[in-house]
C-alpha positions in Angstrom: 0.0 0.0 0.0 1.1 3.7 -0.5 1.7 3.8 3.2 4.2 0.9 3.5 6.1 2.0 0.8 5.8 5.7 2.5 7.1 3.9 5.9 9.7 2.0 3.6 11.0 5.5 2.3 11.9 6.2 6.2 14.0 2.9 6.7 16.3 4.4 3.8 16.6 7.5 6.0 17.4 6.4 9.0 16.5 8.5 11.7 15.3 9.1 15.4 12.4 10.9 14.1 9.9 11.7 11.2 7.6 14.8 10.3 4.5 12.4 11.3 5.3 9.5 13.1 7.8 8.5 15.3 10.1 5.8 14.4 9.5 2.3 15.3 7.6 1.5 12.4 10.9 2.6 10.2 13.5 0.1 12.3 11.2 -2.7 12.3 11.0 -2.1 8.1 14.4 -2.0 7.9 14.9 -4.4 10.5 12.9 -6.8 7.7 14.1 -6.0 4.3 17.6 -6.3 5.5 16.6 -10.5 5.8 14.3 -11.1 3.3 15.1 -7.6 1.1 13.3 -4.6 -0.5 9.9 -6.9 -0.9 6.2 -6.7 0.4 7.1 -9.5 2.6 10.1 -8.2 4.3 7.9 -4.8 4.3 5.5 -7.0 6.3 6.5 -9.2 8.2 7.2 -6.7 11.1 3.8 -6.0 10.9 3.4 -9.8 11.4 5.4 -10.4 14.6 4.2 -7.4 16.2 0.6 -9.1 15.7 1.9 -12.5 17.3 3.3 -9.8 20.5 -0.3 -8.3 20.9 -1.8 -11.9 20.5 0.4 -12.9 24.2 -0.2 -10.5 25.7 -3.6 -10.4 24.6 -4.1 -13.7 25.7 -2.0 -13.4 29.4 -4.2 -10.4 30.0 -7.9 -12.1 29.5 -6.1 -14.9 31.4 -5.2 -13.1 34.3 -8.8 -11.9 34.4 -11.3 -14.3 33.1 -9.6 -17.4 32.6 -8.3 -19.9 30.4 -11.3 -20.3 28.0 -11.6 -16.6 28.2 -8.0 -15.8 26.9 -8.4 -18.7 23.6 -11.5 -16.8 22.5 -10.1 -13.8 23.0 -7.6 -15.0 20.5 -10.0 -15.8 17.8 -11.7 -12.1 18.3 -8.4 -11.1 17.6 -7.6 -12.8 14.5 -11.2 -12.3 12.9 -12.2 -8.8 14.1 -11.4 -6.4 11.0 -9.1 -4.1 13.0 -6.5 -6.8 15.0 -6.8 -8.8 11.4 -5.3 -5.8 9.0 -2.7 -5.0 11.6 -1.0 -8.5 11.2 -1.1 -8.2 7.5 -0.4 -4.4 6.9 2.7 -2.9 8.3 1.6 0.9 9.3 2.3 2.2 13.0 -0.5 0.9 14.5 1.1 -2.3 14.7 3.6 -1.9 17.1 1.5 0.6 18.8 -1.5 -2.0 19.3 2.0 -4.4 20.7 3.2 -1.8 23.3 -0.8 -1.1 24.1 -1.3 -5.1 25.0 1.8 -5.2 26.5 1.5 -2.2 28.9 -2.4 -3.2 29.7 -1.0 -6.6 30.8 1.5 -4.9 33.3 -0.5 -2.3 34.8 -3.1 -4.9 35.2 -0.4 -7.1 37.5 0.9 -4.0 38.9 -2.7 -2.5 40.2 -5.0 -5.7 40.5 -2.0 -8.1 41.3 -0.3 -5.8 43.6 3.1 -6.7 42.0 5.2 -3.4 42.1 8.3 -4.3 39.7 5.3 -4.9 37.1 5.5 -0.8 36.9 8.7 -1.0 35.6 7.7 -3.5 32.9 4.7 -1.1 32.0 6.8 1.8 31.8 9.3 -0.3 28.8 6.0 -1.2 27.0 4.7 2.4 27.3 8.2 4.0 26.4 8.2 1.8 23.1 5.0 2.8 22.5 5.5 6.9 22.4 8.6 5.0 19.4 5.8 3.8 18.1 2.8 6.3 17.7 2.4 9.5 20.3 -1.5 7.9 20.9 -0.3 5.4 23.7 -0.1 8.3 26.1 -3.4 7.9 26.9 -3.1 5.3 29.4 -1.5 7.8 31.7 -4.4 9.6 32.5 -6.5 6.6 32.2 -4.3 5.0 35.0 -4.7 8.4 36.7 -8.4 8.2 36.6 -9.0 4.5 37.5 -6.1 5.8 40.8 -8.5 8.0 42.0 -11.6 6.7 42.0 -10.4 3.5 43.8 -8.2 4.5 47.2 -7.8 0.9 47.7 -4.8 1.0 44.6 -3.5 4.2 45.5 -1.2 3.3 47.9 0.9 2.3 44.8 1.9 5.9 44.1 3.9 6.0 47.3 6.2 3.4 46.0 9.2 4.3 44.0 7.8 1.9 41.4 5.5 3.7 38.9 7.7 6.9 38.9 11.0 4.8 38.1 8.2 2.9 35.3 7.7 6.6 34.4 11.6 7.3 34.0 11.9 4.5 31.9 9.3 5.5 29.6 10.9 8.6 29.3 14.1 7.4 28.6 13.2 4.9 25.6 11.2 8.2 24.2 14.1 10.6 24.7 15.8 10.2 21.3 12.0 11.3 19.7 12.4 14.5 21.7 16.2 15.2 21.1 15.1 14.7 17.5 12.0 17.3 17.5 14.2 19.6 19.5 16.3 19.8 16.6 13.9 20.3 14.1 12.0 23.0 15.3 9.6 20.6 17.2 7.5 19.3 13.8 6.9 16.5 14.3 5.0 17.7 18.0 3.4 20.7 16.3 2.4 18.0 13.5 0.6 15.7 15.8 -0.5 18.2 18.8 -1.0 22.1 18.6 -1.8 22.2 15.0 -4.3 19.1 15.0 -5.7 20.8 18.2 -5.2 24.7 17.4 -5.2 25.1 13.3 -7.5 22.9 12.3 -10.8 24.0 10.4 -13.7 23.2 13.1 -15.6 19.8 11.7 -17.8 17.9 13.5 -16.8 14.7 12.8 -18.5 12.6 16.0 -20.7 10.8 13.0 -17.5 9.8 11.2 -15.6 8.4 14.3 -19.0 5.6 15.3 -18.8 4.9 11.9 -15.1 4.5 11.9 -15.4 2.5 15.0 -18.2 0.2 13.2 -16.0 -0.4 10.5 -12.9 -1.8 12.9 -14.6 -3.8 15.0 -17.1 -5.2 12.6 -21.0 -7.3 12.8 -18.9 -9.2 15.3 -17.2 -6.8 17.7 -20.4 -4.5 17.7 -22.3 -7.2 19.0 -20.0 -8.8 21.5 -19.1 -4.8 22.8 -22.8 -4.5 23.6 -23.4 -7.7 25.1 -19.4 -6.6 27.1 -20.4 -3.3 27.8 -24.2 -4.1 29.7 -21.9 -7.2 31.5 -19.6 -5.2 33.2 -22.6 -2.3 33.7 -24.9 -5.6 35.3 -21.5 -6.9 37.3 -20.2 -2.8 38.7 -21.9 -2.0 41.7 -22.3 1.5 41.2 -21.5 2.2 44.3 -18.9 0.0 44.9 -17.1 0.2 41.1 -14.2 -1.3 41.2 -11.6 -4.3 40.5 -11.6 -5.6 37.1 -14.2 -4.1 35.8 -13.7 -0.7 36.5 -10.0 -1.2 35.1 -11.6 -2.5 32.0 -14.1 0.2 31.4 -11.8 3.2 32.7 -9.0 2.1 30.1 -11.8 2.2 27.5 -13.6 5.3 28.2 -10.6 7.5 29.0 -9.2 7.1 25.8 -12.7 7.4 23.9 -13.9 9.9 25.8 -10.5 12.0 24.6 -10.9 10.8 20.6 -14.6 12.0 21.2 -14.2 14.8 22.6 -11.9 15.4 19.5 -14.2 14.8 16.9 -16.8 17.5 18.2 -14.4 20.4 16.9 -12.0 18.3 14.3 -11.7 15.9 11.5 -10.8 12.4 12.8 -8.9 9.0 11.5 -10.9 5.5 10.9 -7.6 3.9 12.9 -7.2 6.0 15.6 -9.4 4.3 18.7 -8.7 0.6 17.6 -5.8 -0.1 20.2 -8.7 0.8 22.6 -11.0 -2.1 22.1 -8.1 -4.3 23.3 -9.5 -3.5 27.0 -12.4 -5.1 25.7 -12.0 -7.8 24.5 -11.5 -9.9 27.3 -15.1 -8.9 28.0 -16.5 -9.7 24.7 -14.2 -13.5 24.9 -16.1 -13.2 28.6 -19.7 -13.3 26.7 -18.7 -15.6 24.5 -18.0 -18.2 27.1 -20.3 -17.9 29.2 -22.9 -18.6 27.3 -21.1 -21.1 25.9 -20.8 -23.1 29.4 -24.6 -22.4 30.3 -26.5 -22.8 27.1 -28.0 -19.2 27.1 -28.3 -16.6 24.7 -28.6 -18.5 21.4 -29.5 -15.7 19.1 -26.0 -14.2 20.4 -24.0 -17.3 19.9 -25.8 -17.7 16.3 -25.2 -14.1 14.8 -21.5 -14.3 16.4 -20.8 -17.5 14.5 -22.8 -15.9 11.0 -20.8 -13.1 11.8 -17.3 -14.6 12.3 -17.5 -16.8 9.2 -18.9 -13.4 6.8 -15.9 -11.7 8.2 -13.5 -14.6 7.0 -15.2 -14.5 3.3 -15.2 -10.9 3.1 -11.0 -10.9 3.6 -10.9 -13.5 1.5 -13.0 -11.9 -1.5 -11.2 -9.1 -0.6 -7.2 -10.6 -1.2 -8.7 -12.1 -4.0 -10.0 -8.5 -5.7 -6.3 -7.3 -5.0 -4.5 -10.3 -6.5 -6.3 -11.7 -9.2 -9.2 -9.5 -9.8 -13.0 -10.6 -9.3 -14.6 -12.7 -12.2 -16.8 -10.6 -15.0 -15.6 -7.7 -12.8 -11.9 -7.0 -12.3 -10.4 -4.1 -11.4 -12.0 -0.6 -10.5 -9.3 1.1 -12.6 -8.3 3.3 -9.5 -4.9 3.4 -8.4 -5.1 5.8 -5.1 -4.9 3.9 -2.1 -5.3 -0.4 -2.3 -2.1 -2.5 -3.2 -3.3 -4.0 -6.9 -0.9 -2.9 -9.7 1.7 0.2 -8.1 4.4 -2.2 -9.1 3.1 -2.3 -13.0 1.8 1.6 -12.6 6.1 2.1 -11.8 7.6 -0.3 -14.6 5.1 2.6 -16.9 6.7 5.1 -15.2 10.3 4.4 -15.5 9.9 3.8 -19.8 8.6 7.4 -19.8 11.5 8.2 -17.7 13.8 6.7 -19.9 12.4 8.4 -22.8 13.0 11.8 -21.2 16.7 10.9 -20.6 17.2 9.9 -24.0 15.9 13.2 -25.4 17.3 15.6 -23.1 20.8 13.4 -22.0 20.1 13.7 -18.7 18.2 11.8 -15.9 15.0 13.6 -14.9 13.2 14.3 -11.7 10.4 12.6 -11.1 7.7 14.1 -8.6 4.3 12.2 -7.2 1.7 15.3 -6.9 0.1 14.1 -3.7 1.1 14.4 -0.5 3.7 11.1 -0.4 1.0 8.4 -2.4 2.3 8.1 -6.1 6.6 9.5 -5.2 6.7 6.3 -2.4 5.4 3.5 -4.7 8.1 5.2 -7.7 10.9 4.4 -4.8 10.3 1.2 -3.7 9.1 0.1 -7.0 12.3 1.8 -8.8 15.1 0.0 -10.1 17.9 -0.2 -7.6 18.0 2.3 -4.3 19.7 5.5 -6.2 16.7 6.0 -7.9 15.8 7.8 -4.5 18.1 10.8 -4.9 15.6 11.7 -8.4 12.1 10.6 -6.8 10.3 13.8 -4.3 7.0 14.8 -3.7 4.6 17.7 -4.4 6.6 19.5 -1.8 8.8 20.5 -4.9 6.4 23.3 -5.9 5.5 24.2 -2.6 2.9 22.2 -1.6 2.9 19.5 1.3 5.1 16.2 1.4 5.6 15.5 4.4 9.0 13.6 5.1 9.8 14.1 1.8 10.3 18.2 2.6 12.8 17.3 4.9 14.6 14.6 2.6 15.3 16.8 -0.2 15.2 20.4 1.7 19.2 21.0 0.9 19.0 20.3 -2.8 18.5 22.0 -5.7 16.6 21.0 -8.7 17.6 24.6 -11.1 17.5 23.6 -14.4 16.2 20.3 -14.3 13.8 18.3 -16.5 10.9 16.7 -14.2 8.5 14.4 -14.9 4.8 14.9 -12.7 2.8 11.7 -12.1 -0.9 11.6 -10.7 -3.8 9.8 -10.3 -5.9 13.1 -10.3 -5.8 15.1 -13.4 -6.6 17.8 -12.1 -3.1 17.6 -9.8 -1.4 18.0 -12.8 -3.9 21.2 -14.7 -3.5 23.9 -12.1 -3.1 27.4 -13.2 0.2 28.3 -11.8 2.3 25.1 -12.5 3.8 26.3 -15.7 5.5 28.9 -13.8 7.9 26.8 -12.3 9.2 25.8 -15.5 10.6 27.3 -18.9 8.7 24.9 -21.1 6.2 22.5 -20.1 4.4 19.5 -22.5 0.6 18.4 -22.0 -1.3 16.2 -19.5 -1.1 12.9 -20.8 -2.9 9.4 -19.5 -1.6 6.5 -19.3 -3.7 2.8 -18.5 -2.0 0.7 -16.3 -2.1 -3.5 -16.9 -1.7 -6.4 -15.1 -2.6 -9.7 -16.0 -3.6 -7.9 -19.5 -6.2 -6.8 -17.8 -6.6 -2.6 -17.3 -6.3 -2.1 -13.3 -6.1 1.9 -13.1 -4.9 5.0 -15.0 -2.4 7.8 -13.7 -1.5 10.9 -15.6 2.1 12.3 -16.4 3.9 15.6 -17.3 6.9 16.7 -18.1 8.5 20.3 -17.5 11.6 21.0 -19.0 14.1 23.3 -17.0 13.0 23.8 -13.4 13.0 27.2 -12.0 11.5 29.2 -9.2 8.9 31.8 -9.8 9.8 35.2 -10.1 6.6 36.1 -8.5 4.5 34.2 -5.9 1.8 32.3 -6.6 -1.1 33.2 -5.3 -2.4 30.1 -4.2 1.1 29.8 -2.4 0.8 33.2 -0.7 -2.3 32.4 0.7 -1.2 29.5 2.3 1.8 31.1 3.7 -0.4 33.4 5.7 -3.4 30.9 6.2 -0.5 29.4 8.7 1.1 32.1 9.7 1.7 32.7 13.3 2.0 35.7 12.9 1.4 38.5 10.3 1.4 42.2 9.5 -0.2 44.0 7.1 1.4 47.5 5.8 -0.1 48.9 3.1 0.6 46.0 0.1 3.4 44.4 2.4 3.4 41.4 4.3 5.7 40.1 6.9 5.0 36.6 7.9 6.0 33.7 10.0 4.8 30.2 9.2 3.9 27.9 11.9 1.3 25.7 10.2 2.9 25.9 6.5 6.4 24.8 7.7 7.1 23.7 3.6 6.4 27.6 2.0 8.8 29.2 4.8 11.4 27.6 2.7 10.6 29.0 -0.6 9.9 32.3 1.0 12.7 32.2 3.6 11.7 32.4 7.5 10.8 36.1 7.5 9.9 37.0 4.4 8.3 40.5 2.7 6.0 39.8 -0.6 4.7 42.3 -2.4 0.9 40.9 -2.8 -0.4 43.7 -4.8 -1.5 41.1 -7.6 -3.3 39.2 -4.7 -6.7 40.5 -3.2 -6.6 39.7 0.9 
């Protein structure tokens, strides 16, 4: 998918940090294409092992509070359940995030319901590989906060030495992430934190985050998260809320509450609350089991079962769609986001690339117009790893790229013949793009084959010796001061800081006065 060859781009820039994830998911990439290579499977099968983590911990957890039965179904939730599946098969962050979640749930559950103090420490290493992983795991502090106070019975852990020294360790494991922000004027914070929270256009997006959450857990994990949900609400006292069951539900709702919360002012992500559901899951495996062993609920125990098996045929239709195609149907002839014919869409690319060398005698530039999409799949697809140094992103002309600003922030392009590449026409059509070059050919399409049968278009362009503007493009003004953190308006003068538009600051320099006479504020 465009994302793992995205995540794949960071493994061959090794680093402590990235503009939008931390780097875990870059060492365990790197970790498996240097034994198996640059393929899908050694992409993958991080993504893999990091499943078979969250599946032991998984299971010691629903053990340690249910039972053995308990912790085996839980296991089967998590293989069939559409979230926990595409984590095993797809290597994206959320893989060893969802790792580091199971792992620190499993600890803090010894350390608080156990009573076992040096479990702390063990917490604090899963926690601290989490924040390596994705900046969302945090949320179990002030979940473990919450469930602290409203039980005095497990507070008397806080005056040990033991969670603060679970807390340094934490720390510790996410302190090359910090040195690494500190050094780059905090992006990859700002990225994830103040401008998600402060610059954001106001949406409210509460709709989109149930259905999100529908879509993760699937028929079967909406059902079994009722029927969990009313068991722990018909087992809680609510006067007397506490031991496992308040654990369960506070490290549930704490972390909802928070992505909820979110989506009444901002846009949200379809993957962001699924590490949650692994607090629940020993709840719905709970369900599962006990009317199992006493023979009730049989509507439950049938629509589960209908459920389970519908899930299993809709993956397999679905691996089938990507590999081969689906009979009298094939492809949907759209290349933007699923894994079906990138590799064929490249081995295009690269004849029109050689073409372009052959007329001008140089190698050209080739640029994805999207954010990091169409310029990941032309790297890892690309014959042999140098192609990199000729392979960047939208980011070229100003726009956003992502990593891909940083990678290629020091070089210089003057002169140079590029080739565009899109999936969107329109990417390639806009008004101010000739600007940026001294000659510049048509839109052209191009179908994309595999198996002889058509599986998507892109489009292509070529611009013939690069330049920079002499005056700024309007669309790029505007988004220089859209972000800016600052501005002042004299008369047809503007001096501007960029917090939010990090990528126009280096076209414009840091402080920067544009005459925007030809632009209307």
């Amino acid at each position: 998918m465009p994302q793992e060859a995205y995540y794949w781009t960071y493994a061959q820039y090794p680093a402590w940090g990235y503009f939008d994830h931390p780097p875990m998911v870059a060492w365990l990439i790197w970790l498996g294409t240097a034994v198996f290579g640059d393929t899908e499977f050694g992409v993958r099968i991080g993504a893999t092992l990091c499943w078979l983590v969250t599946a032991y911990f998984a299971f010691r957890f629903a053990d340690g509070l249910f039972g053995r039965m308990t912790a085996f179904l839980t296991l089967l939730l998590l293989s069939v359940l559409p979230f926990f599946f595409t984590i095993g098969t797809v290597t994206t962050p959320d893989a060893p995030l969802t790792a580091a979640w199971a792992g620190a749930l499993y600890f803090l559950q010894r350390a608080i319901l156990q009573n076992r103090p040096q479990a702390w420490l063990r917490a604090g290493v899963c926690i601290g590989l989490g924040m390596l992983s994705k900046y969302t795991i945090a949320l179990l502090g002030p979940a473990t906060l919450v469930f602290l106070v409203l039980h005095p019975m497990h507070r008397r852990g806080l005056l040990t030495k033991w969670p603060y020294l679970g807390a340094v360790l934490a720390f510790v494991l996410f302190s090359p992430v910090i040195a690494w922000n500190a050094r780059h004027d905090w992006a990859s914070f700002q990225f994830q934190g103040s401008r998600r929270w402060a610059f954001e256009d106001l949406v409210f997006s509460t709709p989109s985050l149930l259905l999100f959450i529908a879509i993760l857990l699937g028929p079967v994990g909406l059902l079994l998260g009722g029927a969990g949900a009313g068991r722990i609400a018909l087992l809680s006292d609510r006067f007397d809320f506490r031991g496992k069951e308040a654990f369960l539900a506070v490290f549930t709702l704490v972390p909802l509450f928070v992505f909820t919360f979110f989506s009444l002012f901002h846009s949200v992500k379809m993957n962001w609350t699924g590490p949650v559901w692994l607090s629940l899951l020993p709840v719905m495996a709970n369900v599962v089991e006990t009317a199992l062993s006493r023979g009730t609920m049989p509507r439950l125990l049938a629509a589960v079962k209908a459920a389970a098996g519908g899930s299993v045929l809709f993956f397999a239709i679905l691996f089938h769609y990507l590999a081969l195609g689906l009979p009298l149907v094939g492809y949907t002839n759209d290349l933007r986001g699923l894994p079906i014919a990138w590799e064929e869409f490249v081995s295009a690319a690269e004849d029109i690339e050689t073409k372009v060398a052959a007329e001008t005698g140089s190698p050209p530039l080739l640029v994805g117009m999207d954010k990091y999409n169409v310029a990941s799949e032309l790297g890892f697809y690309s014959r042999g790893r140098t192609a990199l140094n000729n392979i960047t992103s939208r980011n070229l002309f100003g726009e956003s790229g992502l990593m891909f600003e940083f990678w290629q922030a020091d070089r210089s392009f003057k002169g140079r013949s590029v080739i565009m590449y899109g999936v969107k026409e329109d990417s390639l059509s806009t008004d101010g793009l000739p600007e940026w070059f001294e000659s510049i050919g048509p839109v052209e399409r191009r179908t994309v084959y595999k198996d002889r049968a058509a599986a998507g278009q892109f489009f292509y362009r070529i611009g013939y010796g690069f330049r920079k503007p002499s005056v700024v493009p309007g669309w790029c003004l505007k988004r220089a001061i859209a972000g800016a953190e600052t501005g002042r308006l004299a008369g047809k003068k503007i001096r501007t800081t960029c917090l939010k538009r990090r990528y126009i600051l280096r076209w414009l320099g840091r402080e920067a006065t544009v005459n925007v006479s030809a632009y209307m504020l």
